[in-house]
LUMMAR-711311 format. One record per residue: x, y negated, z of N, C-alpha, C in turn; residue number from 0; chain. Coordinates in pm, whole numbers. Each point is the difference from the previous one (the first is absolute). Example, Ala and Ser with C-alpha at 12.3 -4.5 7.8 and 13.67 -1.06 7.14 Angstrom:
2
NODE|1319|569|780|-89|-119|0|90|-120|0|0|A
NODE|-35|-105|-72|82|-119|6|-77|-109|73|1|A
This chain:
193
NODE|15581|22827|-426|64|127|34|-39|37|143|0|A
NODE|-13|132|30|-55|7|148|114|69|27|1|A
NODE|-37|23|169|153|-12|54|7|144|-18|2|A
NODE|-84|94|10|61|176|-47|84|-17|-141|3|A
NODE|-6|-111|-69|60|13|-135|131|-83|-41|4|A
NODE|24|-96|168|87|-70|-28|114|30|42|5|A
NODE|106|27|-83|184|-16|51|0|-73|158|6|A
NODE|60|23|112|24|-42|60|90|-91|-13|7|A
NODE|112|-156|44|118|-58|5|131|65|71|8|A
NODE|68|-72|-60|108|-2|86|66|-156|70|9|A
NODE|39|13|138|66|-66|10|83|-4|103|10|A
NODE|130|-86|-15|127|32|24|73|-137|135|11|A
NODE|-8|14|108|49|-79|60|201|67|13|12|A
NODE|49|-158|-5|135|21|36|38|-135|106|13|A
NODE|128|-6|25|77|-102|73|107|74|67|14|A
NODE|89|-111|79|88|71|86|-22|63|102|15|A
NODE|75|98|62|0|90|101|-47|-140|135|16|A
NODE|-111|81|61|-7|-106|135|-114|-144|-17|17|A
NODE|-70|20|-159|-74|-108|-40|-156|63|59|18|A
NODE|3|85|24|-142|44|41|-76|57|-79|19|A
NODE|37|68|-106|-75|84|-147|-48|101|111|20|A
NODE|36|69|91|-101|135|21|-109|-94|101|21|A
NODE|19|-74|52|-126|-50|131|-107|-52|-158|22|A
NODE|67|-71|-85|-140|-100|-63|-56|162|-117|23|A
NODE|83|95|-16|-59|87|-57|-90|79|85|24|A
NODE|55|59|136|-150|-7|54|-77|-25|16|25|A
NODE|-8|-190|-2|-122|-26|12|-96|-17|-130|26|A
NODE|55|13|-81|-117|20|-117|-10|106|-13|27|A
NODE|27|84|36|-57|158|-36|-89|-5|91|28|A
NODE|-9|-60|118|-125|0|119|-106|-65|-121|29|A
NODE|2|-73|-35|-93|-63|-71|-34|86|-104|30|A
NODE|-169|65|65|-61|110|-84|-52|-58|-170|31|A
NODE|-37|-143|-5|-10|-53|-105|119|-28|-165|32|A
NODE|128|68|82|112|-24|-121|-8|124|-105|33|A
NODE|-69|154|98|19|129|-47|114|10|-43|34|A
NODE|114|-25|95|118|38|36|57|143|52|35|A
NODE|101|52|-99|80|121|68|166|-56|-3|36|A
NODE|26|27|112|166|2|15|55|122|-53|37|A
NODE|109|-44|-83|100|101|-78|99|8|73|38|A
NODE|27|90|79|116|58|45|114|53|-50|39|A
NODE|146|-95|20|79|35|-110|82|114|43|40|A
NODE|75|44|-20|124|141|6|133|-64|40|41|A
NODE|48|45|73|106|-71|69|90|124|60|42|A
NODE|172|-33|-22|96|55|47|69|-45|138|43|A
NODE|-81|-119|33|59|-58|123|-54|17|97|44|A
NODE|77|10|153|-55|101|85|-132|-82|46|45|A
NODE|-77|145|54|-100|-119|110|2|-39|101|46|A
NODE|-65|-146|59|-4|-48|103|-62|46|79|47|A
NODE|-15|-4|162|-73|15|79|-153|41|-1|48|A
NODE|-64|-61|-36|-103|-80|6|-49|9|-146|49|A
NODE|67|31|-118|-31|101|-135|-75|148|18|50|A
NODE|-81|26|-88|-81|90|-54|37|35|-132|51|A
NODE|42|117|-25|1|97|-144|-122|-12|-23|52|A
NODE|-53|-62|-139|-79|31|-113|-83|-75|80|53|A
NODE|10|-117|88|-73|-111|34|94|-117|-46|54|A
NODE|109|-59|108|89|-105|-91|91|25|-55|55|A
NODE|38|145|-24|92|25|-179|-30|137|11|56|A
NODE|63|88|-93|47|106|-54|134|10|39|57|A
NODE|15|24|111|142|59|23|55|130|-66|58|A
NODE|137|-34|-76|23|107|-32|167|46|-40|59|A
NODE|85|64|-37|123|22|-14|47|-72|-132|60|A
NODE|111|-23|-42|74|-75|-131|-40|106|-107|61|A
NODE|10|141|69|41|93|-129|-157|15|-40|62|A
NODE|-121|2|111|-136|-16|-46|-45|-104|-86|63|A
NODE|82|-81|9|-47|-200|-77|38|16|-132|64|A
NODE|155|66|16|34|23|-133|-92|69|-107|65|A
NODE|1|155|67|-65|67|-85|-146|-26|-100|66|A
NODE|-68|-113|148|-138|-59|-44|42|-111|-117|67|A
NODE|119|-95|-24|42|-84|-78|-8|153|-163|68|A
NODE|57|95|40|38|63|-105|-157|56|-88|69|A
NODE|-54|8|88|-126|74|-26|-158|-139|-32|70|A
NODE|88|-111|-47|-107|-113|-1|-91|14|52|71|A
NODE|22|15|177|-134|-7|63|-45|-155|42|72|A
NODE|87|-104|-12|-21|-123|26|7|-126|-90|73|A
NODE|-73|-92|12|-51|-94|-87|104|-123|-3|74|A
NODE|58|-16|142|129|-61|51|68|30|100|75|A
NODE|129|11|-35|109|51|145|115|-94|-28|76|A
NODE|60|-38|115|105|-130|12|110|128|108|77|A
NODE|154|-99|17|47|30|133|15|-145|71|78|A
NODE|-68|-16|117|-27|-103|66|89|4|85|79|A
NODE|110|-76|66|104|9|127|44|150|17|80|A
NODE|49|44|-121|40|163|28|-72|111|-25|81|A
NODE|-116|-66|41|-127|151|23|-75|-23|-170|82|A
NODE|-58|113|-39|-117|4|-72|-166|3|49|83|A
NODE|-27|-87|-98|-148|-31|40|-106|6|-151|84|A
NODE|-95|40|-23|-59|-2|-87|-173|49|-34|85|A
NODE|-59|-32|-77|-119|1|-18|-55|118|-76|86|A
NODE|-55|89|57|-78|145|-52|-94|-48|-79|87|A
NODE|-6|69|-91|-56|4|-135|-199|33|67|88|A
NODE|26|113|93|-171|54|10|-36|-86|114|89|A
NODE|65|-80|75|9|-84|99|-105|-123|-68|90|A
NODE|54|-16|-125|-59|-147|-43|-139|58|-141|91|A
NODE|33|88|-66|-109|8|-95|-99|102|17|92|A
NODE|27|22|85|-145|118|59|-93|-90|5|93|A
NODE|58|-84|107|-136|-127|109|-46|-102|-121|94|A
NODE|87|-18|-103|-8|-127|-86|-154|58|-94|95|A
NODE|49|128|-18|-99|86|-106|-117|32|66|96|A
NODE|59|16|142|-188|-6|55|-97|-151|11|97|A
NODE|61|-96|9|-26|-117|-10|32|-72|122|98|A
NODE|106|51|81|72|-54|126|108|-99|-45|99|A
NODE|2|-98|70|115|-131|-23|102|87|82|100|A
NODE|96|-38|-35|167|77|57|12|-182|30|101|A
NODE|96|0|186|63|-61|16|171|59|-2|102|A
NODE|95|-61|-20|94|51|83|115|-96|-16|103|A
NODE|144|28|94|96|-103|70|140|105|-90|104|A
NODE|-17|-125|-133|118|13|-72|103|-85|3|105|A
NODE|182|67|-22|83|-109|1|-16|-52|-135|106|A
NODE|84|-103|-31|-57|-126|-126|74|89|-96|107|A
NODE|62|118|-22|38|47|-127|-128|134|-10|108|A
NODE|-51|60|119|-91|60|-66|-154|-85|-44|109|A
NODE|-47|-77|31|-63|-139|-5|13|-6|-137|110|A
NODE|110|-18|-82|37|-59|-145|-41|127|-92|111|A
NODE|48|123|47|-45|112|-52|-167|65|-27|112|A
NODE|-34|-56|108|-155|63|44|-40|-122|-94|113|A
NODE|-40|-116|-13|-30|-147|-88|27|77|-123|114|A
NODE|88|90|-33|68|15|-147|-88|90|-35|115|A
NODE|-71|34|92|-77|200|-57|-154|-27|52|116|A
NODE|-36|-112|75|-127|-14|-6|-79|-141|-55|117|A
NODE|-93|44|-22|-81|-134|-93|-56|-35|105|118|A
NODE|-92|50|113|-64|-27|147|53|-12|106|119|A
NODE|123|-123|-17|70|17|117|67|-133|43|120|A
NODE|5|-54|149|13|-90|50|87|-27|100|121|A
NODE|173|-73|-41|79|1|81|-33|-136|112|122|A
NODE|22|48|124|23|-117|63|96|10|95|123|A
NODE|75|-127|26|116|-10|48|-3|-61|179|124|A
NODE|67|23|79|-62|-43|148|129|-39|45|125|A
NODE|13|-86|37|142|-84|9|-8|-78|176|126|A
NODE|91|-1|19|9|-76|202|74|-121|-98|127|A
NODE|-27|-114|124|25|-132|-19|164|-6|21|128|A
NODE|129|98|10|114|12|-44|98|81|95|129|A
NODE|99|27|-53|60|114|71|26|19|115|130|A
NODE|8|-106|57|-1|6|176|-91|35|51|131|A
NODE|-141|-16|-43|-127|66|44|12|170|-42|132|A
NODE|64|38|-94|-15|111|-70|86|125|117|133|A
NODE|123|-88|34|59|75|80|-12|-1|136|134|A
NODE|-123|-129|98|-50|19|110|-81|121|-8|135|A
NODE|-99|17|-98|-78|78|-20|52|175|-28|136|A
NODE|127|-5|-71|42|161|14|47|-4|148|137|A
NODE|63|-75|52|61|33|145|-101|24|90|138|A
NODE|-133|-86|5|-70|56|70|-95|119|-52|139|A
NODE|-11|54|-127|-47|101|-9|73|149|43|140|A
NODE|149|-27|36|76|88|93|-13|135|-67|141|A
NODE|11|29|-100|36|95|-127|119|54|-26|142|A
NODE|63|-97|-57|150|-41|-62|67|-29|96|143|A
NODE|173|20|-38|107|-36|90|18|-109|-69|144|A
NODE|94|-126|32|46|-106|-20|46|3|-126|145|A
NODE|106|131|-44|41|10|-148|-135|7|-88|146|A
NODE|-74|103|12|-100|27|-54|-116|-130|-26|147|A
NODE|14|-61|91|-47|-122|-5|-2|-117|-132|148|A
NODE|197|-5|25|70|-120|-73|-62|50|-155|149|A
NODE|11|209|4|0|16|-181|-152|-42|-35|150|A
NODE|-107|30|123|-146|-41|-62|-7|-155|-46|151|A
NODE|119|-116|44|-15|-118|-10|16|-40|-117|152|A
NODE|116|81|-84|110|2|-105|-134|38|-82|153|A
NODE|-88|76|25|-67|47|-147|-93|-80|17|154|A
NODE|-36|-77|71|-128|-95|41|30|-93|-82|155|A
NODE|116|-46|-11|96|-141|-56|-26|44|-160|156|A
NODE|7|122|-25|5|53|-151|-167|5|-29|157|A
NODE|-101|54|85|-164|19|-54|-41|-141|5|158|A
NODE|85|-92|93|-90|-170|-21|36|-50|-133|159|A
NODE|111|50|-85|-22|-79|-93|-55|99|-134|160|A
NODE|-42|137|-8|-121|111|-50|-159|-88|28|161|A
NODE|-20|-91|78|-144|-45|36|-73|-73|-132|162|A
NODE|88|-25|-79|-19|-64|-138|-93|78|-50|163|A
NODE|42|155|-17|-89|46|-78|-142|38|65|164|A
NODE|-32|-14|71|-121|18|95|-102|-62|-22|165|A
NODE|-167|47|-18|-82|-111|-52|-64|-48|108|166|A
NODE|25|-32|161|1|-33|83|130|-3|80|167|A
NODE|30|-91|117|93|-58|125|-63|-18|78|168|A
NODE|-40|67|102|-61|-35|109|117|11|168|169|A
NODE|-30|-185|14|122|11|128|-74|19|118|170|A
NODE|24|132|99|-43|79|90|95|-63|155|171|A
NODE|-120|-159|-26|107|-43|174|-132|-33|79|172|A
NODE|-105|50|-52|-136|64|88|-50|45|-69|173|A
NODE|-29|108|100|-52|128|-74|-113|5|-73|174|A
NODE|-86|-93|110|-149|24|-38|-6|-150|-125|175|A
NODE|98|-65|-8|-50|-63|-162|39|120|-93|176|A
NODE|178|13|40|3|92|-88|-105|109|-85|177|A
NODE|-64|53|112|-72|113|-38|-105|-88|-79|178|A
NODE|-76|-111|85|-82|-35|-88|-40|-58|-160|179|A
NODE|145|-25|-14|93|-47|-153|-4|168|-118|180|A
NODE|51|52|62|29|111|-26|-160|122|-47|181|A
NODE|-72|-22|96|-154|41|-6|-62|-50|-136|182|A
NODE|-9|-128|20|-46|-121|-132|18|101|-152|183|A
NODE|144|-11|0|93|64|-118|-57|127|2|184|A
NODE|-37|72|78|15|158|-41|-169|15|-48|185|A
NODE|-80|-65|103|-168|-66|-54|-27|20|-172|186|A
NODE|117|-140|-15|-12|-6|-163|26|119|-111|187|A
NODE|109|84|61|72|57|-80|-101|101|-19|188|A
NODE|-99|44|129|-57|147|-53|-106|-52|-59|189|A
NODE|-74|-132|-9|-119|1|-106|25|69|-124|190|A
NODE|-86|83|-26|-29|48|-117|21|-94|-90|191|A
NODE|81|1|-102|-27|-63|-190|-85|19|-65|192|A
C-alpha cells in the first residue's frame, strides 16, 4: 500500500494530571519520522496563562459544548473535574483520511471509547512512580490551587487502576527512557500490514 493510499493511525496517550502526557507528546510530534498530527481537544475549562486557542485546546462556553454534543460533532466527550473536554470528529478523520497519524491526550474513559470505534488505534498509558511524585509535580507546575490539586489526585487514584485496559504502561520517571520506550511502540504500530 503506498502511503497516498494509506489510512493514517490513531493514537491515544493518557495518565494522570502532572504525569507529563503534553511534554512526551511534544516530543514525538518533533519527530518528523512518526507523521504525526496533534488533535486538539474542545474544552469548557478556562485557559491558562501560557494557553493558546486552537493550539492547546478549543476553548469554548458549556452552552457551545453542549450544542456540539447535540449536533454529533465529536467522536468522544467526557466531564473531567467539572469541565467538559472532548474529541472533534474533523479534528481526527480529516488527517486519518489523508494518511496523517493523529496523536492525542485522552482521559481513560475517552481512551475506552476511541479503542471502541477504531480498528487503528493505540492506547498507551503514562504513569509516575506514585502519588507523592504526582502531586510534587502539580505543585510545581503552579496551575492549580491546593483544592484543585487534591481533586486531580482523586481521579489519578481512579485512571491508575483504568491502566488495565491499555495496550501499553509506560512509567515516565525519565523522560528520555520514557520517550524512548514509547518511540519503540509507536515505530511498530505505524508499519504498514
Amino acid at each position: 500500500m503506498t502511503l497516498k493510499n494509506r489510512l493514517g493511525k490513531f493514537i491515544v496517550i493518557s495518565g494522570p494530571s502532572g504525569v507529563g502526557k503534553g511534554t512526551i507528546c511534544n516530543i514525538l510530534l518533533s519527530k518528523k519520522e512518526n507523521n504525526l498530527s496533534y488533535s486538539i481537544s474542545m474544552t469548557t475549562r478556562k485557559k491558562r496563562i501560557y494557553e493558546k486557542n486552537g493550539v492547546d485546546y478549543y476553548f469554548t462556553s458549556r452552552d457551545n459544548f453542549k450544542k456540539r454534543i447535540l449536533n454529533n460533532e465529536f467522536l468522544e466527550y467526557n466531564l473531567y473535574n467539572k469541565e467538559y473536554y472532548g474529541t472533534l470528529k474533523t479534528e481526527v478523520l480529516d488527517k486519518i483520511n489523508k494518511g496523517i497519524n493523529v496523536i492525542s491526550e485522552l482521559d481513560v474513559n475517552g481512551a475506552k471509547k476511541i479503542k471502541n470505534n477504531f480498528k487503528d488505534c493505540i492506547l498507551i498509558y503514562i504513569t509516575a512512580p506514585n502519588i507523592e511524585e504526582l502531586r510534587r509535580r502539580l505543585i510545581k507546575r503552579g496551575t492549580e490551587n491546593k483544592e484543585e490539586i487534591e481533586q486531580r489526585l482523586k481521579i489519578a487514584i481512579y485512571e491508575e487502576k483504568e491502566k488495565i485496559n491499555y495496550d501499553y504502561v509506560i512509567m515516565n520517571d525519565n523522560l528520555e527512557i520514557a520517550i524512548g520506550k514509547i518511540q519503540i511502540i509507536i515505530k511498530n504500530f505505524l508499519i504498514d500490514k
